[in-house]
C-alpha positions, 0 to 999 in steps of 0.5 A: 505481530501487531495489526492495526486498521487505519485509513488513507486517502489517496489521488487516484487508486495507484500503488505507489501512492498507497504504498507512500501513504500506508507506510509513511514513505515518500514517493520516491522512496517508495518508487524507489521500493518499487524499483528495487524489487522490495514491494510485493502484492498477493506474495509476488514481487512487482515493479509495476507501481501503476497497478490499481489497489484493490480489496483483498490485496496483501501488499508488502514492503520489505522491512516495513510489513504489510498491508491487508487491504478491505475496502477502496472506496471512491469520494464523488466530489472531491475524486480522491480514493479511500482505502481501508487496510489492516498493518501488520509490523515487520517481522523482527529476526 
């Protein structure tokens, strides 16, 4: 399994626009993620895509990996969310 760390910068500190940017989906597509019950945060499955990110979290998508989150930091200007998070690849069967 291959880990990566990157960074993203989001508005606001939501799921769903951390689960878009961290791995490349759009919105809908990822709203659709959530709907279909393929997103999971800590090992538990949510539709909840308005839950804040926070550090510590493992969040999960279903056939695109996961994302161990270390660091949300918030930029004083421009109000916009930094997070930091590690990738790891999906597993292949």
């Amino acid at each position: 399994m291959t880990n990566t760390t990157e960074m993203v910068s989001i508005a606001g500190n939501r799921l769903d626009a951390f689960v878009a940017r961290a791995f490349h989906l759009s919105r809908s597509l990822a709203m659709q993620a959530f709907k279909g019950g393929y997103v999971t945060v800590n090992g538990v499955r949510t539709v909840k895509a308005t839950r804040a990110v926070a550090a510590g979290d493992v969040v999960a998508v279903e056939g695109y990996g996961a994302a161990v989150v270390h660091t949300i930091a918030i930029h004083a200007k421009s109000h916009r969310t930094h997070v930091t998070f590690a990738r790891e690849a999906p597993k292949r069967a």
